[in-house]
NUZA-319677 format. One record per residue (C-alpha): x, y, z; residue number from 0. Coordinates in steps of 0.02 Angstrom, whole numbers, plus 50000, padded with zeros to 5 digits. Layout:
N
+-------+-------+-------+-----+
|    xx |    yy |    zz |   k |
+-------+-------+-------+-----+
|     X |     Y |     Z | NUM |
...
+-------+-------+-------+-----+
END
This chain:
432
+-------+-------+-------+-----+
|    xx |    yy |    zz |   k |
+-------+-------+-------+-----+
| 50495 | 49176 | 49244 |   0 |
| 50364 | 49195 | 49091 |   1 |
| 50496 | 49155 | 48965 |   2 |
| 50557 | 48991 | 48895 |   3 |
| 50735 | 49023 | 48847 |   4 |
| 50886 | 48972 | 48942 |   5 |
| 50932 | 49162 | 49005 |   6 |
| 50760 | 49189 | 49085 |   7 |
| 50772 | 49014 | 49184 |   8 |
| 50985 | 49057 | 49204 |   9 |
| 50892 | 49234 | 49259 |  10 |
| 50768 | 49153 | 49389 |  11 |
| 50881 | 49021 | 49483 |  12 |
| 51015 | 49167 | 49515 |  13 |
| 50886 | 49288 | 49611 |  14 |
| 50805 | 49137 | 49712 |  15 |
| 51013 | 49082 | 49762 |  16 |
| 51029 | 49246 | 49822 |  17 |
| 50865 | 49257 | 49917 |  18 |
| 50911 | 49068 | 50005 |  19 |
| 51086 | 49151 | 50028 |  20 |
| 51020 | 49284 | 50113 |  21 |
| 50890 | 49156 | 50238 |  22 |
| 51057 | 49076 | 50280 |  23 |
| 51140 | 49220 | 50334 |  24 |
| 50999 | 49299 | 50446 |  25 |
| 50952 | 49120 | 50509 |  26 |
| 51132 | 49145 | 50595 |  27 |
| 51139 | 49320 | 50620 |  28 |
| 50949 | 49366 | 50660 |  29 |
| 50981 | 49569 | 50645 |  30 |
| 50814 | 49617 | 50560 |  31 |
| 50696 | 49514 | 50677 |  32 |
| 50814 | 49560 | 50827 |  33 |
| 50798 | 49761 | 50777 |  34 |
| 50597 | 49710 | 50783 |  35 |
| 50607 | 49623 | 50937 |  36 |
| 50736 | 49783 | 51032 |  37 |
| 50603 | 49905 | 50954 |  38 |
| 50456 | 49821 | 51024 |  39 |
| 50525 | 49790 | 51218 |  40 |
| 50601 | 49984 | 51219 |  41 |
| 50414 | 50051 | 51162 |  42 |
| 50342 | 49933 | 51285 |  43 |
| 50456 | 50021 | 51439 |  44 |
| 50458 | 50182 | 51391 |  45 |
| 50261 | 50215 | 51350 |  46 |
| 50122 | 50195 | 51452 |  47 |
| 49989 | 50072 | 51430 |  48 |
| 49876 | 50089 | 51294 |  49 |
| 49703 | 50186 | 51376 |  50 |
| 49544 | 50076 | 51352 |  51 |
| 49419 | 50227 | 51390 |  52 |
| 49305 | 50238 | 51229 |  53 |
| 49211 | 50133 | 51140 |  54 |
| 49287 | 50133 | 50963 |  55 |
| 49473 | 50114 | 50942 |  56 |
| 49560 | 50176 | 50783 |  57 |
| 49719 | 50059 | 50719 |  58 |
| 49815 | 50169 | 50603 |  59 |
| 49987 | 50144 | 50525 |  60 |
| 50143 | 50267 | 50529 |  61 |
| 50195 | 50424 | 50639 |  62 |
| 50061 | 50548 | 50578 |  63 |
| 49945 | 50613 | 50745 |  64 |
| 49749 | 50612 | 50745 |  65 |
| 49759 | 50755 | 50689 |  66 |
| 49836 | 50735 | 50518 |  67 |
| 49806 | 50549 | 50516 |  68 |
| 49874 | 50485 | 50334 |  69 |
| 49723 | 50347 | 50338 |  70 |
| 49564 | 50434 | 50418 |  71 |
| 49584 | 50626 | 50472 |  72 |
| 49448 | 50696 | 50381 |  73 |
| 49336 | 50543 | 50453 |  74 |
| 49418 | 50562 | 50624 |  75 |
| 49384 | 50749 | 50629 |  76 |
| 49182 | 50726 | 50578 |  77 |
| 49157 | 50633 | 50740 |  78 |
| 49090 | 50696 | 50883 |  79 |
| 49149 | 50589 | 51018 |  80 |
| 49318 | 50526 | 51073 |  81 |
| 49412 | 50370 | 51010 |  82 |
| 49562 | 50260 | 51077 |  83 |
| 49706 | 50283 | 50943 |  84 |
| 49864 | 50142 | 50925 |  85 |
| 49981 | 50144 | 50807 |  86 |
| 50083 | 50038 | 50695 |  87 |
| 50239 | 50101 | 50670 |  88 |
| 50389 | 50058 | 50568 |  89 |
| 50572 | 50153 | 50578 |  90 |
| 50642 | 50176 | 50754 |  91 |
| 50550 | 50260 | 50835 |  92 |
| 50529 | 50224 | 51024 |  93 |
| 50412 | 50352 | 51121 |  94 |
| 50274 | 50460 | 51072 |  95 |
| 50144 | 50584 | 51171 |  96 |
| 50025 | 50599 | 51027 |  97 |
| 49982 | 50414 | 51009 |  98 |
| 49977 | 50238 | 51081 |  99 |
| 50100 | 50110 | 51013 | 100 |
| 50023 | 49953 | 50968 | 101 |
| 50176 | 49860 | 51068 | 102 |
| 50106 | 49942 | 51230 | 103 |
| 49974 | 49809 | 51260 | 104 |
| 50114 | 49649 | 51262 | 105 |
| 50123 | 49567 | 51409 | 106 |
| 50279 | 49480 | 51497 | 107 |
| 50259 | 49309 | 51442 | 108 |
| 50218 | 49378 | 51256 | 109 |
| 50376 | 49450 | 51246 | 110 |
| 50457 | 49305 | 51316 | 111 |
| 50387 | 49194 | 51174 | 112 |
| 50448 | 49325 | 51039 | 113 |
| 50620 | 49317 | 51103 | 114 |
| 50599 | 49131 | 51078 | 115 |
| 50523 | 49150 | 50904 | 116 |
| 50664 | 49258 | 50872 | 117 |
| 50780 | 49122 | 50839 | 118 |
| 50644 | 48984 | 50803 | 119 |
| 50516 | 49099 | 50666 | 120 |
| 50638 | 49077 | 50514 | 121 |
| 50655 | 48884 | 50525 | 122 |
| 50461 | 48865 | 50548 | 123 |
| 50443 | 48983 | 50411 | 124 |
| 50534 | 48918 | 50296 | 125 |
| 50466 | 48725 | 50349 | 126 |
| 50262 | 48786 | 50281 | 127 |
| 50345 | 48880 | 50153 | 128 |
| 50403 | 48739 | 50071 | 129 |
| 50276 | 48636 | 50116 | 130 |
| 50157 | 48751 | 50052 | 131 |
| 50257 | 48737 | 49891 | 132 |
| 50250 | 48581 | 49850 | 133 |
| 50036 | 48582 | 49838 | 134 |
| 50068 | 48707 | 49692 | 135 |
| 50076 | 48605 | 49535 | 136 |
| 50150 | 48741 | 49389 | 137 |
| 50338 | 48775 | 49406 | 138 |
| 50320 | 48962 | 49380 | 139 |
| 50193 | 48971 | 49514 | 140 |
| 50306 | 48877 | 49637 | 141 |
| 50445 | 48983 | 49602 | 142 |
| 50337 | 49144 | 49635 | 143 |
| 50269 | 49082 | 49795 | 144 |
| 50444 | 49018 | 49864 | 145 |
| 50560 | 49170 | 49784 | 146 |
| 50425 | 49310 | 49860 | 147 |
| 50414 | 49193 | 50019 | 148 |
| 50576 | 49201 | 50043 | 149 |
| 50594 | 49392 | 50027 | 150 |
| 50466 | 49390 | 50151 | 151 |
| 50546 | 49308 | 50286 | 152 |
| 50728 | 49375 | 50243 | 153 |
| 50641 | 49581 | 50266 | 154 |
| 50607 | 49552 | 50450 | 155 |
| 50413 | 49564 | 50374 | 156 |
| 50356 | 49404 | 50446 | 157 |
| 50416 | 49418 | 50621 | 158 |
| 50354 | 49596 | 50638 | 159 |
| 50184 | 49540 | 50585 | 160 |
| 50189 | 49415 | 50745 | 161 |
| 50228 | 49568 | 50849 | 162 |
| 50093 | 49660 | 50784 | 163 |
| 49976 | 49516 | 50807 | 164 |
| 50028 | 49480 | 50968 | 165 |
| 50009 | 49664 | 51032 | 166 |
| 49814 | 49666 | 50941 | 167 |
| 49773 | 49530 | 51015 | 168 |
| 49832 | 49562 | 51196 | 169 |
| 49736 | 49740 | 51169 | 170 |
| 49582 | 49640 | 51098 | 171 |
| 49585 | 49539 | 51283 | 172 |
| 49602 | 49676 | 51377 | 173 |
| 49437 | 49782 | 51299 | 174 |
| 49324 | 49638 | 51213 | 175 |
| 49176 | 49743 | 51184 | 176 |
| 49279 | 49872 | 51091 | 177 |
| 49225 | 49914 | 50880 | 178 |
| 49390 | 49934 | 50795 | 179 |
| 49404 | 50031 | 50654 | 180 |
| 49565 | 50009 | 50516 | 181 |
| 49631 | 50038 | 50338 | 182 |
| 49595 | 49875 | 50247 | 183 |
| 49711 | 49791 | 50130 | 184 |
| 49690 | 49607 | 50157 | 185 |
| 49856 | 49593 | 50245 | 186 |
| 49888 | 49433 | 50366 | 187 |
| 49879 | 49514 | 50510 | 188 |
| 49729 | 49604 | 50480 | 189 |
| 49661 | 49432 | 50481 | 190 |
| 49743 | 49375 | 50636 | 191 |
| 49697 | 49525 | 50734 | 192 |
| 49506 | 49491 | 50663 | 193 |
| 49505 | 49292 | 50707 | 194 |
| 49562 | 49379 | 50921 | 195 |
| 49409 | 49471 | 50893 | 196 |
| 49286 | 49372 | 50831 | 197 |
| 49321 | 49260 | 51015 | 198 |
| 49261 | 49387 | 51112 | 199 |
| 49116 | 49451 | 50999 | 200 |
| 49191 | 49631 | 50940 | 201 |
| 49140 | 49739 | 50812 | 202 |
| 49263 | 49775 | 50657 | 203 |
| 49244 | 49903 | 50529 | 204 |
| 49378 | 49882 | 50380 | 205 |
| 49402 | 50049 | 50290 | 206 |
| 49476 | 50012 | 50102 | 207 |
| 49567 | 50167 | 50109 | 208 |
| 49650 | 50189 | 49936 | 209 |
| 49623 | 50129 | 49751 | 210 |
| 49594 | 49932 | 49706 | 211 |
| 49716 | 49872 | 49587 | 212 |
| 49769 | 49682 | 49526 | 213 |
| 49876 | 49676 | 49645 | 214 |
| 49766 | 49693 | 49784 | 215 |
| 49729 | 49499 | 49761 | 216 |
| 49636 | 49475 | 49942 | 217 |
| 49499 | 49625 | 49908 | 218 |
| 49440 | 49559 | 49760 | 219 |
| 49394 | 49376 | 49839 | 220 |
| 49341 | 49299 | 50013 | 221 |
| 49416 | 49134 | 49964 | 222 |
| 49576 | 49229 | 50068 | 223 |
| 49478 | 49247 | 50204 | 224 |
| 49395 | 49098 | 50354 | 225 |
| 49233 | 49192 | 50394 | 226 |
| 49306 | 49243 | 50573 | 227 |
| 49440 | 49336 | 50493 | 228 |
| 49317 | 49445 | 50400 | 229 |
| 49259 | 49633 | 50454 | 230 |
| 49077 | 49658 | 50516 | 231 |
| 49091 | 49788 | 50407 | 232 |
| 49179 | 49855 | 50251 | 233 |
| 49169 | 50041 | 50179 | 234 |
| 49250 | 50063 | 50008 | 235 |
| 49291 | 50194 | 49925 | 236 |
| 49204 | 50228 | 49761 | 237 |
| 49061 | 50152 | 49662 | 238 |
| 49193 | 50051 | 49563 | 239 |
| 49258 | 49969 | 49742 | 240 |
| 49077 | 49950 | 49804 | 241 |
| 49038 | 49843 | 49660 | 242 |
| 49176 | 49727 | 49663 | 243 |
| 49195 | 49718 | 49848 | 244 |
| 49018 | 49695 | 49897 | 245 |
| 48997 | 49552 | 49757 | 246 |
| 49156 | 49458 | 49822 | 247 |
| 49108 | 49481 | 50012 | 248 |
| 48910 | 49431 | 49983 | 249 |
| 48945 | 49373 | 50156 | 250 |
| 48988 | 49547 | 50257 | 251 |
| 48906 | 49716 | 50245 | 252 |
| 48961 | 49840 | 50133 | 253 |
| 48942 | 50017 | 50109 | 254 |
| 49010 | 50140 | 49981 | 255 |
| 49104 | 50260 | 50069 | 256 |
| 49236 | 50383 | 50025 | 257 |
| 49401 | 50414 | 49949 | 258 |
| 49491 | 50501 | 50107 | 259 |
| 49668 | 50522 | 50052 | 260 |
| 49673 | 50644 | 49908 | 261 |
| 49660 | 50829 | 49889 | 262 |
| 49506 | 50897 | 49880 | 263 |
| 49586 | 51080 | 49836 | 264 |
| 49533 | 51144 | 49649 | 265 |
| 49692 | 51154 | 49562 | 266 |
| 49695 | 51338 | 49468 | 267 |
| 49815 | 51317 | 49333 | 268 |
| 49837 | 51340 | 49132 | 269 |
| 49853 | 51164 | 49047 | 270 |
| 49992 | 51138 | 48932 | 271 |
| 49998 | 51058 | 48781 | 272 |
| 50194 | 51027 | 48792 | 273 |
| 50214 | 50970 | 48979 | 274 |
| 50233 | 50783 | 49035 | 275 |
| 50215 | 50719 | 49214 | 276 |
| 50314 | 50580 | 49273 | 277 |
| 50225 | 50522 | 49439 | 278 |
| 50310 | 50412 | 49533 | 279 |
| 50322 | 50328 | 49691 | 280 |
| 50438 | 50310 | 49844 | 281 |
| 50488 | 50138 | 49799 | 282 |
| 50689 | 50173 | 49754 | 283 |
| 50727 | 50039 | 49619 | 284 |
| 50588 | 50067 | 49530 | 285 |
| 50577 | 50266 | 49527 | 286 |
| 50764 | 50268 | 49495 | 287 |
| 50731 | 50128 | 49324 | 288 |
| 50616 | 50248 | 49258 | 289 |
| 50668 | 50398 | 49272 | 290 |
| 50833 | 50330 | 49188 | 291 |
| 50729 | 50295 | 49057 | 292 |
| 50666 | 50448 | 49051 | 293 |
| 50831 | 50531 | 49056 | 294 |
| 50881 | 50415 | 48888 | 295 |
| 50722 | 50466 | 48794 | 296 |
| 50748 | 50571 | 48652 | 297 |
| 50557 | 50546 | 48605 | 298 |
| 50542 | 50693 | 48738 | 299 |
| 50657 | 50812 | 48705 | 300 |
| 50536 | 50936 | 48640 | 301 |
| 50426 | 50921 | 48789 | 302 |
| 50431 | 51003 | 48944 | 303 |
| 50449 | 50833 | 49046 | 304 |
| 50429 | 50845 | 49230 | 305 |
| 50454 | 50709 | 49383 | 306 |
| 50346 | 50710 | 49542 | 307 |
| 50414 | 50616 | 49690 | 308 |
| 50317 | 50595 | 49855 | 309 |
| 50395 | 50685 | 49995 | 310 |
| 50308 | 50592 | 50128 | 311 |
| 50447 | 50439 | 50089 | 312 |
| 50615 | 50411 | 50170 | 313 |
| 50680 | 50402 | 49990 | 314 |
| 50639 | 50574 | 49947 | 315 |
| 50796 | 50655 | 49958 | 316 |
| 50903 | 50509 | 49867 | 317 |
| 50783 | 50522 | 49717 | 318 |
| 50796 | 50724 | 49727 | 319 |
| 50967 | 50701 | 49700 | 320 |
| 50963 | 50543 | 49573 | 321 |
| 50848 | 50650 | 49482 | 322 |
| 50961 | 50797 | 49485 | 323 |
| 51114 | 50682 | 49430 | 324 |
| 51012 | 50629 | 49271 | 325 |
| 50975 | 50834 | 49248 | 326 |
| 50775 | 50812 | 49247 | 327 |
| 50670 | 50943 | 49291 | 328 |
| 50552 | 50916 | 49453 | 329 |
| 50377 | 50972 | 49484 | 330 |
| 50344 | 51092 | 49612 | 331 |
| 50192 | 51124 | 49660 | 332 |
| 50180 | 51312 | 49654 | 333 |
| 50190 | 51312 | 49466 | 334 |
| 50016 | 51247 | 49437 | 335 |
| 50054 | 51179 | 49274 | 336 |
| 49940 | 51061 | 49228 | 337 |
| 50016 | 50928 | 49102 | 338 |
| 49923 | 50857 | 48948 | 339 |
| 49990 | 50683 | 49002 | 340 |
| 49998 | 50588 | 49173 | 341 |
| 50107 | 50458 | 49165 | 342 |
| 50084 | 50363 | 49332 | 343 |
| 50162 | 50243 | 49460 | 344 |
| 50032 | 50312 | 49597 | 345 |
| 49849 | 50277 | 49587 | 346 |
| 49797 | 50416 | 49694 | 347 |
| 49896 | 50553 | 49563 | 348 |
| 49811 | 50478 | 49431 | 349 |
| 49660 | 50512 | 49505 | 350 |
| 49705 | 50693 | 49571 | 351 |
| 49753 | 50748 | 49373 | 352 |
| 49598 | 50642 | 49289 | 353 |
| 49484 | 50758 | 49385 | 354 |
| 49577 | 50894 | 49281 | 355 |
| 49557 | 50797 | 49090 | 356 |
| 49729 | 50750 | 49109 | 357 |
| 49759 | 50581 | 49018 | 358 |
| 49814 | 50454 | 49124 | 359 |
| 49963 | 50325 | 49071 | 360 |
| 50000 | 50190 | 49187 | 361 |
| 50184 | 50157 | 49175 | 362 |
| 50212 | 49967 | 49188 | 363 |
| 50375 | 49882 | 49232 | 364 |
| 50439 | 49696 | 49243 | 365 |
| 50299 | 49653 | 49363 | 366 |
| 50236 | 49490 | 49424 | 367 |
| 50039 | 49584 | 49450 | 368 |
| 49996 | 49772 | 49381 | 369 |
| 49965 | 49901 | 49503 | 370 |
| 49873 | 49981 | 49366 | 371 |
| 49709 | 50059 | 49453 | 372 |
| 49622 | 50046 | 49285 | 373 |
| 49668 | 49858 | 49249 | 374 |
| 49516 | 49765 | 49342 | 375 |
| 49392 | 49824 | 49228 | 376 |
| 49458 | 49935 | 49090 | 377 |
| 49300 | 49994 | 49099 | 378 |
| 49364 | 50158 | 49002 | 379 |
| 49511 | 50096 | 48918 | 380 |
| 49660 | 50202 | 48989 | 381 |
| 49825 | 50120 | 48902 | 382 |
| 49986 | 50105 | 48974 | 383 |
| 50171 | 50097 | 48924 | 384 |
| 50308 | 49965 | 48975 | 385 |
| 50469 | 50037 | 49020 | 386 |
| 50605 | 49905 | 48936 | 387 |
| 50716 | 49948 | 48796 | 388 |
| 50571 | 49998 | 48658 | 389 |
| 50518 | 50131 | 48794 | 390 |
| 50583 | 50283 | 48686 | 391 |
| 50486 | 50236 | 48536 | 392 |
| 50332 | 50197 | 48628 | 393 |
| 50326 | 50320 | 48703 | 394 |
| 50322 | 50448 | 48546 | 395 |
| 50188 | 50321 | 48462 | 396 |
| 50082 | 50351 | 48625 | 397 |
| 50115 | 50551 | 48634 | 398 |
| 50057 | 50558 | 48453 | 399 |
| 49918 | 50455 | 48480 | 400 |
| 49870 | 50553 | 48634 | 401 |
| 49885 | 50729 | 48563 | 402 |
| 49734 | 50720 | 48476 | 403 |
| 49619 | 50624 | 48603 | 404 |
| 49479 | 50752 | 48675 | 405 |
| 49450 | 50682 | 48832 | 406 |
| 49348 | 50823 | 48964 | 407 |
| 49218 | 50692 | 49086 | 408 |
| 49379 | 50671 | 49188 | 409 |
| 49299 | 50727 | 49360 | 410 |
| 49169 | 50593 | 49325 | 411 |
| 49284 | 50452 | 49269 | 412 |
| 49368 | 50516 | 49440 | 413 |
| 49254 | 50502 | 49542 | 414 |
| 49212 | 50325 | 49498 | 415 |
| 49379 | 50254 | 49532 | 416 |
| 49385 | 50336 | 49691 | 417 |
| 49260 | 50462 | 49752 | 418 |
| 49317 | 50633 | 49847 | 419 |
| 49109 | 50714 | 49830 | 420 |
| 49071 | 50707 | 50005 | 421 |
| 49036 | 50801 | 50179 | 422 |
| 49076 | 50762 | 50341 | 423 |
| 48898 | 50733 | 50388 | 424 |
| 48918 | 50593 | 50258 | 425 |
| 49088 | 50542 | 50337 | 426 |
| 49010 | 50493 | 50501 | 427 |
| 48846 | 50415 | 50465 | 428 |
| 48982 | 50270 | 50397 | 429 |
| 48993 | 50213 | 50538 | 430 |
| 48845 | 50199 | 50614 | 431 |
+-------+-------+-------+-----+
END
């Protein structure tokens, strides 16, 4: 919606039709909140209660065990004392050994309300929505707030955030000394699940688990926040987190912690002066835009040009094969090529290849706020590349440009974005 002419506004009221289309249709036929509401009564019957035995309980998202935790393994494994573990949990699954579902802890009468709210949640949703609206003065604002609104409400997101409350909060009752411990990314039901447990006087600990990026609009200011939604305490990352986060929360104490996600394995490889890496994400539309572009570049024909999906996504195999289709190469990870460019979607690859003077490029796409890692202080000046229809000859400008740049402090520049120089003594002094 940045543009004036009569395509971009032609552009804009056809993809906010669609999106009121789509309310309309799920207002009638609720299958995405009633799929959310099935998932959380079967997990609710068919697992136990969640244990309240120890005094710090871990919230984690996804399927992953303790033991391999995608948030806080290495953290988890430096303790040396027990924890209660829940789980959020997308997908379908119902029953699980290795950890408690957060749905456990609902109680009859909470489930009896979210059947309600089935039927009810989109009409009051869409009531604040746009009422909510109408205290935003610029048009393209308004549009952004009711067109992502929308998409909100029409993914099943906003009624599976009032299960997830509703099961945190019924835990929260049930154990009201507890600390909790969980990944922090400003989401609403973080803040929920905080405001439960600031009534009964727990502890929280919010772990910023991956990089900060322009997007990440509610960890760069407390003005999100009402000071009983905020952590007791918040643990970032790097010294480039630390800074930003404990300015903007002056309120809460911070602490520079660690970077817990990436590899900490040395990569033994010879670096190549000819290879390109392609990093990209799980997210389907975008991952399949670019590597179409990539596919229609002739600026890299010369180059050995390689793309890296992420196989812990349930689009993996469709982009192995879109990939395929297009006839581009893959990285495998047994090659140990290291590439003389990193052109990147993730933040965490860029990292992982900076600590290995690889220049990083962010790829940028028709995006509303960059996910650039680099973007919120360009304190080193990293550039990036737009992928429209002048992508092919930007792209050869940029290669030329970056064939002669010298660049070797890369583990330093690394480590400041998001810092992987630590021990596990380290690891569990954090929380004390």
């Amino acid at each position: 919606v940045s543009g004036n002419n009569t395509a971009t506004y032609l552009y804009a009221s056809q993809i906010l039709i669609l999106e009121l289309v789509k309310f309309i249709f799920y207002l009638l036929v609720p299958i995405k909140n009633a799929t959310v509401f099935i998932r959380a009564l079967l997990r609710k019957l068919c697992n136990t209660n969640v244990p309240l035995v120890y005094q710090l309980t871990v919230l984690s998202l996804g399927t992953q065990t303790k033991k391999n935790d995608a948030y806080f393994v290495p953290l988890l494994a430096s303790l040396e004392y027990e924890v209660n573990y829940i789980k959020i949990v997308g997908g379908l699954t119902i029953k699980s050994t290795h950890y408690s579902f957060a749905e456990s802890s609902l109680e009859l009468m909470q489930l009896a309300s979210l059947l309600l709210m089935l039927v009810v949640s989109p009409l009051l949703n869409i009531w604040y929505l746009l009422g909510s609206a109408r205290k935003i003065l610029p048009a393209r604002q308004k549009f952004i707030y009711v067109y992502l609104g929308l998409k909100e409400i029409n993914s099943g997101a906003v009624f599976s955030n009032k299960v997830i409350t509703e099961s945190i909060s019924a835990y929260i009752k049930k154990n009201p000394s507890l600390t909790l411990l969980y990944p922090m990314e400003g989401r609403n039901w973080e803040k929920v699940m905080l405001s439960a447990l600031s009534l009964v006087k727990g502890r929280s600990i919010g772990y910023i688990h991956a990089a900060i990026t322009p997007r990440h609009l509610s960890l760069t200011s407390s003005h999100y926040y009402h000071p009983e939604a905020l952590p007791s305490l918040i643990i970032t990352p790097s010294e480039m987190a630390y800074a930003l986060v404990s300015t903007a929360f002056n309120q809460v104490e911070v602490k520079k912690g660690f970077f817990l996600r990436g590899s900490k394995a040395t990569h033994l490889g010879n670096k190549s002066s000819t290879t390109l890496l392609f990093a990209l994400t799980g997210n389907l539309q975008e991952s399949k835009l670019i590597m179409q572009a990539i596919a229609k570049a002739k600026s890299v024909s010369t180059y050995n040009v390689l793309v890296r999906l992420n196989p812990n996504t349930s689009t993996y195999k469709s982009l192995i094969e879109f990939a395929t289709h297009l006839k581009l190469n893959l990285w495998i990870e047994k090659d140990n090529l290291i590439p003389t460019i990193c052109f990147f979607r993730s933040s965490s690859v860029a990292i992982d290849y900076l600590k290995l003077d690889v220049l990083p490029v962010y790829l940028s796409l028709n995006e509303i706020i960059s996910s650039n890692i680099f973007a919120l202080d360009n304190k080193f000046e990293f550039q990036s590349i737009e992928v429209n229809e002048h992508f092919n000859n930007k792209l050869q400008m940029l290669i030329n440009e970056t064939l002669t740049h010298q660049f070797d402090n890369g583990g330093e520049v690394a480590n400041y974005y998001l810092d992987q120089c630590y021990d596990y003594t380290q690891l569990s002094r954090l929380l004390n």
